[in-house]
C-alpha positions as CSV (number, residue, x, y, z in Angstrom):
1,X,1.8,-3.8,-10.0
2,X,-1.4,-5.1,-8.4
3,X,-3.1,-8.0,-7.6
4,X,-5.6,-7.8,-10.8
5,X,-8.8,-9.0,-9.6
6,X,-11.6,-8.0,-7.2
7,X,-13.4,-10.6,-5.2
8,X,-15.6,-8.5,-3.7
9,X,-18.4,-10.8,-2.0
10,X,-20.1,-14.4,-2.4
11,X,-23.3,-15.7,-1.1
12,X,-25.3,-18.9,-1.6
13,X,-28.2,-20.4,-0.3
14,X,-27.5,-24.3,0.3
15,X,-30.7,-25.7,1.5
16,X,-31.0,-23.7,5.1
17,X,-27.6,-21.9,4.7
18,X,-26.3,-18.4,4.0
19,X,-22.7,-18.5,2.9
20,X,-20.9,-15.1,3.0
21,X,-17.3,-14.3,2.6
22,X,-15.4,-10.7,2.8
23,X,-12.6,-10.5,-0.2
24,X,-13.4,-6.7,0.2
25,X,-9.5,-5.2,-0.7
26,X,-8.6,-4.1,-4.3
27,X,-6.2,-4.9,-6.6
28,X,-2.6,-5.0,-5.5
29,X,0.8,-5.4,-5.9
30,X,1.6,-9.0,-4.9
31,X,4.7,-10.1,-6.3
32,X,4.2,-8.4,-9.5
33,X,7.9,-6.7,-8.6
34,X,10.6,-8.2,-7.6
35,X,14.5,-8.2,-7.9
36,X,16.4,-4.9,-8.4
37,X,13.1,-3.3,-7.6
38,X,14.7,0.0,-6.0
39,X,16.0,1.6,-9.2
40,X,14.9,1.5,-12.9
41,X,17.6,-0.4,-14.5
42,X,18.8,1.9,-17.1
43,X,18.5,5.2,-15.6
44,X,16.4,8.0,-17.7
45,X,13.8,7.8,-20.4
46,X,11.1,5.8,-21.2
47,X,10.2,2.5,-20.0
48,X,7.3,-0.3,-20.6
49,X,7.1,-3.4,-19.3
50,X,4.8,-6.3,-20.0
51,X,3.1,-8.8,-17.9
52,X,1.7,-12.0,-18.3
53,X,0.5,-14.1,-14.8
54,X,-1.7,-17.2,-14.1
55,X,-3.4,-17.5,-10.6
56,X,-4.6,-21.1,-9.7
57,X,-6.5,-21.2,-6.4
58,X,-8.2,-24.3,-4.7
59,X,-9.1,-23.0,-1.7
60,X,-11.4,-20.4,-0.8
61,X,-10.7,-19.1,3.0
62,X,-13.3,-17.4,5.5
63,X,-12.0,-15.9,8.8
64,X,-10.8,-18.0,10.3
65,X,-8.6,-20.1,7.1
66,X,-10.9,-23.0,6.9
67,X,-12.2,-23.3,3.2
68,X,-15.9,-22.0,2.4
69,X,-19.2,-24.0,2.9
70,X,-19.0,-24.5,-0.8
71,X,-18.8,-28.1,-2.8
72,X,-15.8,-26.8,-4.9
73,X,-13.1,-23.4,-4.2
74,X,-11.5,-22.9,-7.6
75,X,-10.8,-20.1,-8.6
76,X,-8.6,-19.5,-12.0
77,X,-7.4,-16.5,-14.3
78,X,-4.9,-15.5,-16.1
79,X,-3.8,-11.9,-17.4
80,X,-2.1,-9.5,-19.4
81,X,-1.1,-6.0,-18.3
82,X,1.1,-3.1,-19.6
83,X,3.1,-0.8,-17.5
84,X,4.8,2.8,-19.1
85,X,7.3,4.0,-16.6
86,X,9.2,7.4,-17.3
87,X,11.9,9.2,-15.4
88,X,12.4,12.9,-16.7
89,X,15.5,14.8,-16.1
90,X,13.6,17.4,-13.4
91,X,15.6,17.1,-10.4
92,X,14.9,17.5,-6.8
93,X,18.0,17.5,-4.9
94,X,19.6,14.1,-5.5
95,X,16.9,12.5,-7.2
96,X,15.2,12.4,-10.2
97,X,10.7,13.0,-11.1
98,X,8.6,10.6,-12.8
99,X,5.8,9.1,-13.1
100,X,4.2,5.1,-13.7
101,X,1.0,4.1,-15.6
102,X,-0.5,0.6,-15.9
103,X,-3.4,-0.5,-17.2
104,X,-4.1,-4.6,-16.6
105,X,-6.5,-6.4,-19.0
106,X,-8.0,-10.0,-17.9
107,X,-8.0,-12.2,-20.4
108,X,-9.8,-14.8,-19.1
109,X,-11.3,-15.7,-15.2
110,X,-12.6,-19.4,-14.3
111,X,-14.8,-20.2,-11.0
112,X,-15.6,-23.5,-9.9
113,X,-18.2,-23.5,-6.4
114,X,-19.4,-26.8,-7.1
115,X,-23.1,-25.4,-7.8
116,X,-23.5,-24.4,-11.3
117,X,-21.9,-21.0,-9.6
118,X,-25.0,-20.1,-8.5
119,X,-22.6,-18.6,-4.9
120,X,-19.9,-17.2,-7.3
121,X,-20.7,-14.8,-10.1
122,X,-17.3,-14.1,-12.9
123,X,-16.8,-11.4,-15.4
124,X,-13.7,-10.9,-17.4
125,X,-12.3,-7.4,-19.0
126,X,-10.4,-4.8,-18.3
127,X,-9.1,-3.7,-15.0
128,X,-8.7,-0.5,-12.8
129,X,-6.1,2.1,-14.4
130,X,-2.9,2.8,-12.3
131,X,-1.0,6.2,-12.3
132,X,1.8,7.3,-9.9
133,X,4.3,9.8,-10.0
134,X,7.6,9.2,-8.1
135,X,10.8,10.3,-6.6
136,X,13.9,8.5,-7.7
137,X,16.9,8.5,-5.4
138,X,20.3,8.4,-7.1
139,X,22.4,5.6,-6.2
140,X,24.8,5.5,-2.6
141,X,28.0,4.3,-4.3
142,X,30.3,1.9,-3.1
143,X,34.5,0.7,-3.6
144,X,32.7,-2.2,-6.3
145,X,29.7,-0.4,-7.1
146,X,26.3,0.5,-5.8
147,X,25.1,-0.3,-2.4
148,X,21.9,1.2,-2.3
149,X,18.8,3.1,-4.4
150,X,15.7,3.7,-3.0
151,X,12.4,4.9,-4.4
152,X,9.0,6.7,-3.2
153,X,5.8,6.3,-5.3
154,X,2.5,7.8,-4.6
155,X,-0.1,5.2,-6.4
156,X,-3.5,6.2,-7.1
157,X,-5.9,3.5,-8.5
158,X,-8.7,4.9,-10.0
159,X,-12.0,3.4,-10.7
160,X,-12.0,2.7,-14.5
161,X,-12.7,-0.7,-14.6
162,X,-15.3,-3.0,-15.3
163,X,-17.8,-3.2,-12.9
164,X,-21.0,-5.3,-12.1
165,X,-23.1,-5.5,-8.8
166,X,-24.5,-8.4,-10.0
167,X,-20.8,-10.0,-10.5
168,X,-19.0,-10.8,-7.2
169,X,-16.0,-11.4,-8.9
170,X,-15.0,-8.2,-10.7
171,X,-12.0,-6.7,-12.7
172,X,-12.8,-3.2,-11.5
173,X,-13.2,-2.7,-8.4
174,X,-15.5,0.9,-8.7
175,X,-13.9,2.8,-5.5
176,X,-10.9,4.6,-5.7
177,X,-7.7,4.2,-3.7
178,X,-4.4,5.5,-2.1
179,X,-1.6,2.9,-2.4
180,X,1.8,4.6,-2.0
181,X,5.1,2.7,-1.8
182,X,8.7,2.5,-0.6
183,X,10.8,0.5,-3.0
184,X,14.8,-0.4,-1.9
185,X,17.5,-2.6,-3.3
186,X,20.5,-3.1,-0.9
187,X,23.6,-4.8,-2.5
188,X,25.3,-7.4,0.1
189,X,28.3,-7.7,-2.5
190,X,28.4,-6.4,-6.4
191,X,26.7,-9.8,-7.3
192,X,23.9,-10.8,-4.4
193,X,21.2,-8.3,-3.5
194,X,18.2,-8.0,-1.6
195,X,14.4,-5.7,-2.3
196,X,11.7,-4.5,-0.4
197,X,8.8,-2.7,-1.3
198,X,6.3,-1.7,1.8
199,X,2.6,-0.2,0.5
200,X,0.1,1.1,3.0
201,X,-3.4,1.2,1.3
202,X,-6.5,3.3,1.9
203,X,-9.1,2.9,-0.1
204,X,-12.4,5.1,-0.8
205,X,-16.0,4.3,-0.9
206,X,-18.2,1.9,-3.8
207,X,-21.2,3.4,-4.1
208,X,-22.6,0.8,-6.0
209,X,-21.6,-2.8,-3.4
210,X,-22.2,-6.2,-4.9
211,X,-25.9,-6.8,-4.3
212,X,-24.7,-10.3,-2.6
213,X,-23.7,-8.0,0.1
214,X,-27.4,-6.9,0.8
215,X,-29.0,-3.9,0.8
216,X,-26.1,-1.3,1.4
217,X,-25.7,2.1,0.1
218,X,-21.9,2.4,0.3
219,X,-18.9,-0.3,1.1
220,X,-15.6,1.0,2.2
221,X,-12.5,-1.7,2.5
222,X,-10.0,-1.4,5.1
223,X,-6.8,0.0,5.3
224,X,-4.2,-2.4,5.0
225,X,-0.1,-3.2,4.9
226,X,1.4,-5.4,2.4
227,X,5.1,-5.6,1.1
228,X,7.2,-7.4,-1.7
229,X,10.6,-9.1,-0.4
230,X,13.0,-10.8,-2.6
231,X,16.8,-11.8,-2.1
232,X,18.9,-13.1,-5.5
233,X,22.7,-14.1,-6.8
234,X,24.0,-13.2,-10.0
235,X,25.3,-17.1,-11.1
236,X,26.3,-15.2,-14.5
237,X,26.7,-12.3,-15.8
238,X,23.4,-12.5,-17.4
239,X,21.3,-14.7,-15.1
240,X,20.2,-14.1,-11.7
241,X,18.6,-16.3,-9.7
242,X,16.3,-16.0,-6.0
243,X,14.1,-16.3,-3.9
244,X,10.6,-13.8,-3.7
245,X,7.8,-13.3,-1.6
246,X,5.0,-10.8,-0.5
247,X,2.9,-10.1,2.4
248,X,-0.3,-8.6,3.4
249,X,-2.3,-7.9,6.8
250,X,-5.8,-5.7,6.8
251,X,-5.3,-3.7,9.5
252,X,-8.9,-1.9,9.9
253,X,-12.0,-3.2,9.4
254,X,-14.5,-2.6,6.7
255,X,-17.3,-0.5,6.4
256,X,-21.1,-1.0,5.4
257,X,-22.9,2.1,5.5
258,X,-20.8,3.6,7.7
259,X,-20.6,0.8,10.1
260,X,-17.4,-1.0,10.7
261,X,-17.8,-4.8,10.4
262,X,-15.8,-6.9,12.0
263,X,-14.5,-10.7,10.8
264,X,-13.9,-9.3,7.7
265,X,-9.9,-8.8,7.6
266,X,-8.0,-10.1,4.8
267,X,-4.2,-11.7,5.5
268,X,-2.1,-13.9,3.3
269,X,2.2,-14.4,2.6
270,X,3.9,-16.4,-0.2
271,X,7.5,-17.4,-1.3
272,X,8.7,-19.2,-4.1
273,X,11.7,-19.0,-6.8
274,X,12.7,-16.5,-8.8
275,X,15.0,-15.8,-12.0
276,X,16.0,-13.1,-14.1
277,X,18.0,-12.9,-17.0
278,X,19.3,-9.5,-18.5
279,X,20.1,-9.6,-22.5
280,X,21.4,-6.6,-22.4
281,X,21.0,-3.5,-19.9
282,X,17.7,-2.1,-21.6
283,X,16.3,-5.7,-22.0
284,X,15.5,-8.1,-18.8
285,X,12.8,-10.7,-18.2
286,X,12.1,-12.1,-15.2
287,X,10.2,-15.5,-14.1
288,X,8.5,-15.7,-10.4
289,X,6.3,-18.2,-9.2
290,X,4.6,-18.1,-5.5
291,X,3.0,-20.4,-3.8
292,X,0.3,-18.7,-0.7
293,X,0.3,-19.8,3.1
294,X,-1.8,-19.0,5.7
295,X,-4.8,-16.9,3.8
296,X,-7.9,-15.8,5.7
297,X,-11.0,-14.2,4.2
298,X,-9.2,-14.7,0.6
299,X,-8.7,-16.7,-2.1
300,X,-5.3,-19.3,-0.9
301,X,-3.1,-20.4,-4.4
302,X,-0.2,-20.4,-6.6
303,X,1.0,-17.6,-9.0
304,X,3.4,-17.6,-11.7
305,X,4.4,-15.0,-13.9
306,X,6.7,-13.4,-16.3
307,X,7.5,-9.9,-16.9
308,X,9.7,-8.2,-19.7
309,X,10.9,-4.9,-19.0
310,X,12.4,-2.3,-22.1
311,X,14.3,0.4,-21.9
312,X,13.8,2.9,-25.0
């Protein structure tokens, strides 16, 4: 449900120059959910669900979208992360308590700066831990069947993850944060559907900033928007296929010491296809691949994933 990897700062010395870059936002949820994504599929009970997703970046964007000062931007990983989703029987009103958990584990992170990555520092392992509780909507009921569900999620990510200031490329990201989401699915027609979910992120204060940052007591990222959008047709009864995207704007700068600094905003979108096939209605996988436009102060790239979801 997040984006798995923390890029927190880079700096080099080539000859005369001082490269820096921001990268300062946490984890997130880009295009880790996708179709159906305003109901749990199977109603009550418990739920886990299993990713696997490769990020392949080549470009490395400052402020402005122009790549780094750096010989080479590139920037690989590829991951592994479980999600436990439950939806209890408490009711409040028309809707239904629960409550999500994931905890992502990188199996592997590659970086490529063209100088023996003396400007960008790597460490793999295991990730932030995710818990939110939730407020599930029952279903608005159509003549043909459901029109719309809708969701409300309050994500806390905590810092649990591995850390190192001497790392600028981290899978923890050592500051807590406040991520909460809307999640809807609007049926057109009983077959062809469209999903949003729209986050709003506030994040706390690291303590302990990458050291390429200089000497800083504290770093605290911005706030920032970001959404998941995806459209699809059911072409069988099992198969469904789509389109999928995501979005994300910083919309406040970041903080050194108490000091807002600007130039450091993070923005980026993607689209690209989509397919899910349902074995039976407590079994789906789904297949998404995105390819990034328009990046600035963050990695620019291409992510492809699968994700099985099981419903005991």
């Amino acid at each position: 449900m997040r984006k798995l990897l923390s890029i927190c700062a880079c700096s080099a010395g080539l000859a005369s120059t001082q490269i820096a870059c921001a990268y300062d936002l946490p984890a997130l949820n880009l295009g880790l959910t996708s179709f159906m994504d305003g109901g749990l599929p199977a109603g009550g009970g418990w739920y886990v669900q299993q990713y696997l997703q490769n990020y392949s970046a080549n470009h490395l964007r400052d402020k402005d979208g122009n790549d780094l000062g750096l010989p080479r931007h590139e920037l690989d990983y590829q991951l592994a992360l479980t999600q436990l989703s439950y939806l209890s029987d408490l009711r409040v009103g028309n809707a239904s308590l629960g409550l999500n958990m994931l905890v992502p584990i990188i199996a592997h992170i590659d970086v490529d700066d063209g100088l023996d990555n003396a400007a960008l520092k790597a460490r793999s392992g295991v990730g932030d831990l995710l818990i939110g509780p939730f407020i599930q909507f029952d279903p608005i009921m159509g003549p043909d069947g459901p029109r719309f569900v809708h969701r409300i999620e309050l994500q806390v990510n905590l810092p649990t993850g591995e850390y190192d200031r001497d790392r600028d490329i981290n899978p923890g990201n050592n500051a807590w944060s406040f991520n909460p989401y809307w999640a809807a699915t609007y049926w057109f027609t009983p077959k062809w559907t469209a999903s949003l979910r729209a986050h709003y992120l506030y994040n706390g204060k690291n303590n302990a900033p990458v050291r390429a940052l200089g000497d800083l007591d504290d770093m605290q990222a911005g706030q920032a928007l970001h959404a998941n959008f995806t459209t699809e047709y059911a072409v069988t009864e099992h198969l469904r296929l789509g389109l999928n995207g995501y979005w994300l704007k910083q919309i406040s700068d970041t903080r050194f010491d108490g000091h807002e600094v600007s130039g450091r905003r993070e923005k980026v979108w993607a689209i690209g296809p989509g397919a899910m096939y349902s074995f039976s209605p407590d079994d789906h996988l789904f297949f998404n691949a995105y390819f990034e436009q328009d990046a600035e102060n963050r990695p620019e790239g291409t992510r492809v994933q699968a994700r099985y979801v099981h419903h005991f």
